[in-house]
C-alpha positions as CSV (number, residue, x, y, z in Angstrom):
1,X,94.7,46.9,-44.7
2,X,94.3,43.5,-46.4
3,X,96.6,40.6,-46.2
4,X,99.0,40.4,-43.6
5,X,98.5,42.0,-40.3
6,X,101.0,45.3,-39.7
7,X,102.8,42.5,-37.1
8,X,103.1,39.9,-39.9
9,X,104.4,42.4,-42.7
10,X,106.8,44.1,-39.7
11,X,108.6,40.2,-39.2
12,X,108.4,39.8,-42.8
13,X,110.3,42.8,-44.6
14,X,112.9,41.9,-41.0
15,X,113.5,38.4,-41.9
16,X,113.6,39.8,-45.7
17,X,116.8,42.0,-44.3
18,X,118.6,39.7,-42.1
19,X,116.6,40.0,-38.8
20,X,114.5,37.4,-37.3
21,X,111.9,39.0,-34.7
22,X,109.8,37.7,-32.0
23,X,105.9,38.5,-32.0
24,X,105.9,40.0,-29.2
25,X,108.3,42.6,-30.8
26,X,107.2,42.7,-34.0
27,X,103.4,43.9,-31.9
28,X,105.0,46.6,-30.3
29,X,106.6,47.5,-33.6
30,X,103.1,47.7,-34.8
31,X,101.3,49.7,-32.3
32,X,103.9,52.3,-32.5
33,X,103.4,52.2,-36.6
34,X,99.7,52.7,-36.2
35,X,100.1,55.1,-33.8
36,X,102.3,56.9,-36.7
37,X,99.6,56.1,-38.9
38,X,97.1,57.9,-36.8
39,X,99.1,60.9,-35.9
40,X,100.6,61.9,-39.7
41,X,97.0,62.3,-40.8
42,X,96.4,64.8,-38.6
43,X,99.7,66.8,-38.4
44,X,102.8,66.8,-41.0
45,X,104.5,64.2,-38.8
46,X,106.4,62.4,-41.9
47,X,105.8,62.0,-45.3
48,X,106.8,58.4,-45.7
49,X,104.0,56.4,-47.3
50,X,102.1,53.3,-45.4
51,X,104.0,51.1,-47.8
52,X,107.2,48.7,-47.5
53,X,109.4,51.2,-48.0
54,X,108.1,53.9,-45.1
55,X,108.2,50.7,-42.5
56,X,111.8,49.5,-43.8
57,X,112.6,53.4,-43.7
58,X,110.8,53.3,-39.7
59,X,111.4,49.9,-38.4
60,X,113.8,47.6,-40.3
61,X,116.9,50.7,-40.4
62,X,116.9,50.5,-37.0
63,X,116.4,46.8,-36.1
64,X,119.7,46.7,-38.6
65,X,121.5,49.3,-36.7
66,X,120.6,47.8,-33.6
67,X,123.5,45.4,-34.4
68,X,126.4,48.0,-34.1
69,X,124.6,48.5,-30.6
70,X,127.6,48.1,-27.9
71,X,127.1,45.0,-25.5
72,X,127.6,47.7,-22.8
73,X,125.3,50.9,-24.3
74,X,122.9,52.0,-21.7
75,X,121.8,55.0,-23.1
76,X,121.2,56.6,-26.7
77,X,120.3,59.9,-27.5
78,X,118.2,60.6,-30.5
79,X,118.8,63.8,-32.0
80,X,115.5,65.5,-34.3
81,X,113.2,62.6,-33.4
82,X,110.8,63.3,-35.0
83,X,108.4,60.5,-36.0
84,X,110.1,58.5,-33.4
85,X,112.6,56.6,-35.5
86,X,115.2,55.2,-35.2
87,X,115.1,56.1,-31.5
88,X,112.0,54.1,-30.4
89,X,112.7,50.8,-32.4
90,X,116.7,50.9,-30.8
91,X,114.3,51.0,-27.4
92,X,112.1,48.1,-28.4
93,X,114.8,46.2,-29.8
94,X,117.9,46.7,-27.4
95,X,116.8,46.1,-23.9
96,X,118.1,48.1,-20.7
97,X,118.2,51.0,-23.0
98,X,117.3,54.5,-21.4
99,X,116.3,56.7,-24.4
100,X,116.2,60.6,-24.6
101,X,114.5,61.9,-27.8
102,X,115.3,65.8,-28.9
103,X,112.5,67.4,-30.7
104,X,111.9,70.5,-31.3
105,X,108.8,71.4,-32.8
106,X,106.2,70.8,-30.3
107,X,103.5,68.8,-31.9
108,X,105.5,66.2,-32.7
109,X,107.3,65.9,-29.0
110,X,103.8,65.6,-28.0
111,X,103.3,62.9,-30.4
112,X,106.7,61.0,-29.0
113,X,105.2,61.4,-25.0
114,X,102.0,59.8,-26.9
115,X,103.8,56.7,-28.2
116,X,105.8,56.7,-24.3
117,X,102.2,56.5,-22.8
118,X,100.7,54.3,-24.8
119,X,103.6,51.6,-25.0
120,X,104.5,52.2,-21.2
121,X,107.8,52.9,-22.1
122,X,110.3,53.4,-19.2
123,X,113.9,55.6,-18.8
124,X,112.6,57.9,-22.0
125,X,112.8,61.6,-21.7
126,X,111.7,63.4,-24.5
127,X,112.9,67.2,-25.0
128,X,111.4,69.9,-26.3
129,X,114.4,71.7,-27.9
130,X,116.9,72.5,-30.6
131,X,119.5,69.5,-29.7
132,X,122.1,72.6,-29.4
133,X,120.6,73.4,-25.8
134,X,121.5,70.4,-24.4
135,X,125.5,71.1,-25.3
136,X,124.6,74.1,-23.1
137,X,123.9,71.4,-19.8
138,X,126.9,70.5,-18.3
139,X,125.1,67.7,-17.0
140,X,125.0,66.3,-20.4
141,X,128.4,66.7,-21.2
142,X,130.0,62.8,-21.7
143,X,126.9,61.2,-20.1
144,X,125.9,59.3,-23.0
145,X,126.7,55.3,-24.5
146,X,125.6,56.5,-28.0
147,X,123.8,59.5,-30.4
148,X,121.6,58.7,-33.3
149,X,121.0,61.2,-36.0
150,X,118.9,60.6,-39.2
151,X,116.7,63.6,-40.2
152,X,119.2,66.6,-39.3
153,X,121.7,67.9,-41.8
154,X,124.7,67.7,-40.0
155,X,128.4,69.0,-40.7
156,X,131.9,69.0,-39.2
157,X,130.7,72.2,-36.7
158,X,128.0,69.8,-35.5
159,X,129.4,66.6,-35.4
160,X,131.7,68.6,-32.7
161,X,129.2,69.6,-31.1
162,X,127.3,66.2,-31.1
163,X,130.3,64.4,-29.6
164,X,130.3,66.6,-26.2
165,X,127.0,64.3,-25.3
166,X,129.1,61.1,-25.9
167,X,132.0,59.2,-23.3
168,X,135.2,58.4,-24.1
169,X,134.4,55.8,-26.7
170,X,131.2,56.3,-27.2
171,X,129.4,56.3,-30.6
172,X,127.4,58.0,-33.2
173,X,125.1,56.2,-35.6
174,X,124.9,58.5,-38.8
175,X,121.7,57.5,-40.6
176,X,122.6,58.0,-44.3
177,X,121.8,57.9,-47.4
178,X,124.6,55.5,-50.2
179,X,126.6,58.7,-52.3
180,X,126.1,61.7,-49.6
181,X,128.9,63.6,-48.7
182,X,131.3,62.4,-45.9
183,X,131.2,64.9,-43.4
184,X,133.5,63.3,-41.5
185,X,136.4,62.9,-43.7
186,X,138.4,66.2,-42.3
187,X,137.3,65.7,-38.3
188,X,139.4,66.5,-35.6
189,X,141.0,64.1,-33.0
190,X,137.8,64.0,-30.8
191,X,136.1,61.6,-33.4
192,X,137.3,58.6,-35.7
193,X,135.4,56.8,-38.4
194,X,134.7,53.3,-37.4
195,X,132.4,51.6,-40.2
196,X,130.2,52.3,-42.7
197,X,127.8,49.4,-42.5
198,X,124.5,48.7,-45.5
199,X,120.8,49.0,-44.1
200,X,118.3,48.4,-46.5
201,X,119.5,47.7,-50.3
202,X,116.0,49.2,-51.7
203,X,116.7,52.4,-49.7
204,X,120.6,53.1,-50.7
205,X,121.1,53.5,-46.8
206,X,123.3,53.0,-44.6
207,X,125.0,53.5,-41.4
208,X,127.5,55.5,-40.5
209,X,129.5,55.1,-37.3
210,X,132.0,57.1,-35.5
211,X,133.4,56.6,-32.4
212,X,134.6,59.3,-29.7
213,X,138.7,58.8,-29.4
């Protein structure tokens, strides 16, 4: 790449939204890009471009989100992980954090322990299943601070499901994009919309949050 180094472009487009980084984040930010470089052109890990727009879509969505991030969260959940967004930037960005990805194709999990190794990550877990199996572990059930879902279609059946994971009061972060149906608008008791908050203007996102009543 010429001008900027990925570190320099990764503190730029964040100060362009809002969000002022340290270097020492914005490196980390950068490893784990090049290490999503290196992986998606060898396996169909995303189809996001090495442009502004895939590391606003990768980086800067969740380094806005990270704002709606409870004072007290301890633990997220990242359902279809995937490329490793927005779960591993909330890590990075959010500290004391103890992260647990859901994948389910297996390539890519193995990608996500890859970026764990090689940015000595602690308190991640990832799985290597269909997020419905964990609502099968009782274990599970109300054990975690917040859920993040971006790359799963999601309706009222799962949002139901989803909010088993969270406590009393806990919260899911709907990655979305401006115009999509509201799949929330007829929930039941167990979940009530509390904001709809912009991401990145170029992108029409935004995020969506709901909170477990």
């Amino acid at each position: 790449m010429t001008g900027p180094s990925l570190a320099g472009r990764i503190a730029g487009r964040a100060s362009r939204a809002g969000i002022e980084i340290d270097a020492s984040l914005a490196t980390t930010l950068a490893v784990y890009l090049k290490l999503v470089y290196r992986w998606n052109r060898r396996m169909n890990l995303t189809a996001l471009a090495e442009d502004d727009s895939g590391l606003d879509r990768l980086v800067v969505e969740p380094l806005i989100a990270a704002r709606q991030m409870p004072v007290e969260a301890r633990s997220v959940v990242d359902i279809g992980s995937g490329g490793g967004s927005p779960g591993v930037p909330l890590k990075l960005a959010v500290r004391g954090l103890a992260l647990r990805m859901v994948e389910s194709r297996t390539r890519k999990a193995a990608f996500l322990r890859d970026v764990v190794r090689q940015l000595g990550l602690k308190d991640v877990v990832v799985e290597t299943c269909r997020y419905e199996e964990l609502l099968t572990r009782p274990e599970r059930h109300e054990a975690t601070d917040v859920v993040t879902v971006r790359a799963v279609n999601v309706d009222r059946v799962a949002l139901e499901g989803l909010q088993t994971l969270l406590r009393v009061g806990g919260l899911l972060f709907l990655f979305r994009s401006t115009g999509e149906d509201e799949v929330w608008g007829d929930l039941r008791q167990s979940l009530r919309w509390r904001g709809t908050y912009p991401l990145v203007k170029s992108l029409k996102s935004q995020l969506v949050v709901l909170e477990k009543t």
